[in-house]
C-alpha positions as CSV (number, residue, x, y, z in Angstrom):
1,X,2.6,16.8,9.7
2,X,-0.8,18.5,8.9
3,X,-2.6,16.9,6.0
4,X,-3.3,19.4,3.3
5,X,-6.8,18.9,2.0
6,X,-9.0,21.1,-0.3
7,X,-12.2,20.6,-2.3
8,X,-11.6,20.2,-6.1
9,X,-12.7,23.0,-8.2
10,X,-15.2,22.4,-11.2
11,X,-12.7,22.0,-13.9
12,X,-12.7,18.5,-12.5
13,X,-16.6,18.0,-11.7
14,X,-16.8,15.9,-15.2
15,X,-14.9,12.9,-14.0
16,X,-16.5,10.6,-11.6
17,X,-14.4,11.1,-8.1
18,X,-14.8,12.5,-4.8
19,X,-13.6,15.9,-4.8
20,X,-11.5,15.7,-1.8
21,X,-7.6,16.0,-2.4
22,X,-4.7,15.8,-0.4
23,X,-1.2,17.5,-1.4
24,X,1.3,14.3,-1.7
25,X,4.7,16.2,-3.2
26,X,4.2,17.4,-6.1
27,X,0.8,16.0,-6.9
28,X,-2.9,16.0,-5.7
29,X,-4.1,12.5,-4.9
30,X,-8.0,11.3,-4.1
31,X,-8.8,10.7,-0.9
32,X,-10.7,7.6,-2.6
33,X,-7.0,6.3,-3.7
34,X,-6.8,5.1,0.4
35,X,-10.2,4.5,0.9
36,X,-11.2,2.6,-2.2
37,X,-10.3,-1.2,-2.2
38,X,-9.1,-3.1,-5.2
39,X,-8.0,-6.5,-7.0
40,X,-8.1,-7.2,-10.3
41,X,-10.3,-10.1,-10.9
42,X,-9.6,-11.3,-14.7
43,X,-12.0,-14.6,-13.9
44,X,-14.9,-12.7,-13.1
45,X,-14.4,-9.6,-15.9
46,X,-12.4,-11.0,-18.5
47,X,-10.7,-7.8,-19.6
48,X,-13.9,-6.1,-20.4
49,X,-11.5,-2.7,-19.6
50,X,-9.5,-3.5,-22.8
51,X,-13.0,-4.1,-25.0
52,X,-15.4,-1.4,-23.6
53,X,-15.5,2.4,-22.9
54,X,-15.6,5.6,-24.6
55,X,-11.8,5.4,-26.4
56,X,-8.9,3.8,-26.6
57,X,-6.2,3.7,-23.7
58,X,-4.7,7.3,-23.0
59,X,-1.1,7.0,-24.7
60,X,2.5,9.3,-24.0
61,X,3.9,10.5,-27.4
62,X,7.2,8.5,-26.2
63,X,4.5,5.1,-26.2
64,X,3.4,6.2,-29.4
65,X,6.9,6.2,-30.8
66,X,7.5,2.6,-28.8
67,X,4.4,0.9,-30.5
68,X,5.3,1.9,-33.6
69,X,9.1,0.7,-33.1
70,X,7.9,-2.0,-31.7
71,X,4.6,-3.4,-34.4
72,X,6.9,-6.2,-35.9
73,X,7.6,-8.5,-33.0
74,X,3.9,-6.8,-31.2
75,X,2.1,-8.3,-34.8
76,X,3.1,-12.0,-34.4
77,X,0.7,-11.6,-30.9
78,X,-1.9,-9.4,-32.4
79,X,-5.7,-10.3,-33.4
80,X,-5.7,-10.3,-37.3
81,X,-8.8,-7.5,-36.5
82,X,-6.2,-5.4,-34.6
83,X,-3.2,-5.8,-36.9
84,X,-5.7,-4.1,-39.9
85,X,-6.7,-1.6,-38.1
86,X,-3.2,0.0,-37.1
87,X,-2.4,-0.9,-40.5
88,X,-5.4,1.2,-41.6
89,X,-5.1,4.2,-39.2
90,X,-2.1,4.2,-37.0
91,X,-1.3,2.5,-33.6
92,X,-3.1,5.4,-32.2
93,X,-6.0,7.7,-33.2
94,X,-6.8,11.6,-30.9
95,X,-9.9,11.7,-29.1
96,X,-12.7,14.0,-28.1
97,X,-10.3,15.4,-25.6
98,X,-7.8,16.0,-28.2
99,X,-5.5,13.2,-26.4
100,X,-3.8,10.6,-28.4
101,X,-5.3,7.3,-27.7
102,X,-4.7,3.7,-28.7
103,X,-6.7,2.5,-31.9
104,X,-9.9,0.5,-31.6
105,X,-11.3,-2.3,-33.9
106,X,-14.3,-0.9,-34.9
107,X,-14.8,1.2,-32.3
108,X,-15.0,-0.9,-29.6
109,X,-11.7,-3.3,-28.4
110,X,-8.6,-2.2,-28.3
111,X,-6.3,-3.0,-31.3
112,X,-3.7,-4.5,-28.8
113,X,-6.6,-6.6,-26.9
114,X,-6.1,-10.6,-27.8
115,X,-8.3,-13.0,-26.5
116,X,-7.0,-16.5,-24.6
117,X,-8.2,-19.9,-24.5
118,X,-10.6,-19.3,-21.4
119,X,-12.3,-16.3,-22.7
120,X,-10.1,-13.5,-20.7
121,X,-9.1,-10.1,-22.9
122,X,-5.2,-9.4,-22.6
123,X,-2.9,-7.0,-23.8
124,X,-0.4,-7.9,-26.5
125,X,2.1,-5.5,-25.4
126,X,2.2,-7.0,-21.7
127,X,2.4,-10.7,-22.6
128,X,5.3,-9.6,-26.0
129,X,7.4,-8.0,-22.6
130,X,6.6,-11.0,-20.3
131,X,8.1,-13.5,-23.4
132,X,11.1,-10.5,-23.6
133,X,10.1,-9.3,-27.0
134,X,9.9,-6.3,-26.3
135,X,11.4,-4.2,-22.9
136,X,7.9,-1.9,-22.9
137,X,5.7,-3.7,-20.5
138,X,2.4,-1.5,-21.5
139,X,1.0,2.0,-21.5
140,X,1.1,3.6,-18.0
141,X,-2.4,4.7,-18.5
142,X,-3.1,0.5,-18.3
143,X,-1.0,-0.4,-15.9
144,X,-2.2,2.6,-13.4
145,X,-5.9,1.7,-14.3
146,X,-8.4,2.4,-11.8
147,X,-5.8,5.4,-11.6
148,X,-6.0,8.4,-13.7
149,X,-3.8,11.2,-13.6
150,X,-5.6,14.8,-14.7
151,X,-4.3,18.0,-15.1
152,X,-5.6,20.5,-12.5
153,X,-4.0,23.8,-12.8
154,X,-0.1,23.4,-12.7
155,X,-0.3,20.0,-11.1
156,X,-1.2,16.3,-11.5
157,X,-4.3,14.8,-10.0
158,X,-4.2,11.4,-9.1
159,X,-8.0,10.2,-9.2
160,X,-9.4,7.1,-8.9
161,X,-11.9,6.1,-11.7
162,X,-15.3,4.2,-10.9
163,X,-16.5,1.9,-13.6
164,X,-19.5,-0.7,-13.4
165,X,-17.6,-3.0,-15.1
166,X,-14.7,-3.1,-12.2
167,X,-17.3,-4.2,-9.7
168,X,-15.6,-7.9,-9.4
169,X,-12.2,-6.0,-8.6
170,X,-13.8,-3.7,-6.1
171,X,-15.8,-6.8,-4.3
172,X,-12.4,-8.9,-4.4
173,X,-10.2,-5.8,-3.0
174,X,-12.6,-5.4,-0.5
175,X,-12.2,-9.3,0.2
176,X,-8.6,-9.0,0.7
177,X,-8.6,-5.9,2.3
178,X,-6.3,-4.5,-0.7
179,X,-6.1,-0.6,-1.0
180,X,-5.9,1.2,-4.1
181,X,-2.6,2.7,-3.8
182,X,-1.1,-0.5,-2.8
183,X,-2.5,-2.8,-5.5
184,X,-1.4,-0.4,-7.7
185,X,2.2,0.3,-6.2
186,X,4.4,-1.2,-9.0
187,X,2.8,1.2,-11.4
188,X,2.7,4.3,-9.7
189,X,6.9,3.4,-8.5
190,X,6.9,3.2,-12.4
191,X,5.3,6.7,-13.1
192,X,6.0,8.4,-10.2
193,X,9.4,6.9,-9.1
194,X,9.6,5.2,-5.4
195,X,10.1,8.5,-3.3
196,X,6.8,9.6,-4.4
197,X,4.8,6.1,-3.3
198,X,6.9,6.4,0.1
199,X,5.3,9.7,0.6
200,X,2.1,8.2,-0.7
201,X,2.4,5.3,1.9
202,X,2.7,7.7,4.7
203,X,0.4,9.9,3.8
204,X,-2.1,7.0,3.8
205,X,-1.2,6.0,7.0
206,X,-2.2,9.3,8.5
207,X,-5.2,9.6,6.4
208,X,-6.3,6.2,8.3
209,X,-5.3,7.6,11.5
210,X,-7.3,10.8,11.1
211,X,-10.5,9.2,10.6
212,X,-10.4,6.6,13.6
């Protein structure tokens, strides 16, 4: 099988990825997605990706209805700061892109960021569906996260995201050896379903292959 690459056009130039793209089924992934290494290391960043960056986490209209279903057992995990804030405006706010994020504090962490003993950011919507609260386990945007998914055209581009504040993940993927796509492989069986990451798998595979 041949692999299908191709050069992405500017409509994409803004975000911070190489533009080389390979068809996997339906979708366009980043050659960076096999060649990138990565391993979240809470220890070294804390959860600065919950507390920095240009907007809140990219939501689905079907989150947006979840969170708000979901703000009475989410509240009793909350930050007093985040719980006035949704009050205020909304679990979720649109942003420059005209793309419904979640809310901030302030304009800076996210409303669903708490803060733990040692210092490290978490989400409350991932430790409310780790205690069973709730059966959402966070946005996908999150849990695919150094993965973004763009629009290009009449497909999905799967493009992997380079931020200075990941460099403790990038340094301990590289460590362990640790691939994007496969550090990231419950979340993208989540959003993509597990055909897709088998196609993925294989596709990586020859991608390694090719270049040796």
């Amino acid at each position: 099988m041949k692999l299908q690459t191709f050069i992405a056009k500017p409509t994409l130039e803004k975000f911070n990825f190489e533009k080389m793209f390979i068809e996997v089924g339906p979708h366009l992934v980043s050659t960076q997605i096999f060649e990138k290494q990565f391993v979240c290391d809470l220890n070294s960043c804390k959860g600065a990706c919950c507390v920095h960056g240009n907007s809140g986490a990219p939501l689905t209209f079907e989150e947006i209805d979840f969170l708000e279903e979901s703000m009475d057992s989410l509240r009793n995990l909350m930050s007093e700061e985040g719980i006035n804030a949704v009050e205020k405006t909304g679990v979720f706010y649109m942003d420059q892109e005209n793309e419904p994020v979640t809310t901030l504090v302030n304009g800076g962490m996210c409303a669903f960021a708490i803060t733990d003993e040692r210092g490290i950011t978490k989400c409350a919507v991932e430790c409310a569906s780790v205690k069973g609260k709730i059966s959402f386990e966070k946005p996908i945007s999150c849990h695919l996260y150094p993965i973004r998914v763009k629009k290009f055209h009449d497909k999905k581009a799967l493009v992997f995201d380079s931020w200075d504040i990941c460099a403790p993940a990038c340094s301990c993927g590289e460590k362990l050896a640790v691939p994007v796509y496969r550090f990231l492989k419950p979340a993208i069986i989540r959003s993509f379903g597990q055909d897709f990451y088998d196609q993925l798998q294989f596709t990586a595979d020859q991608w390694a292959n090719r270049k040796e």
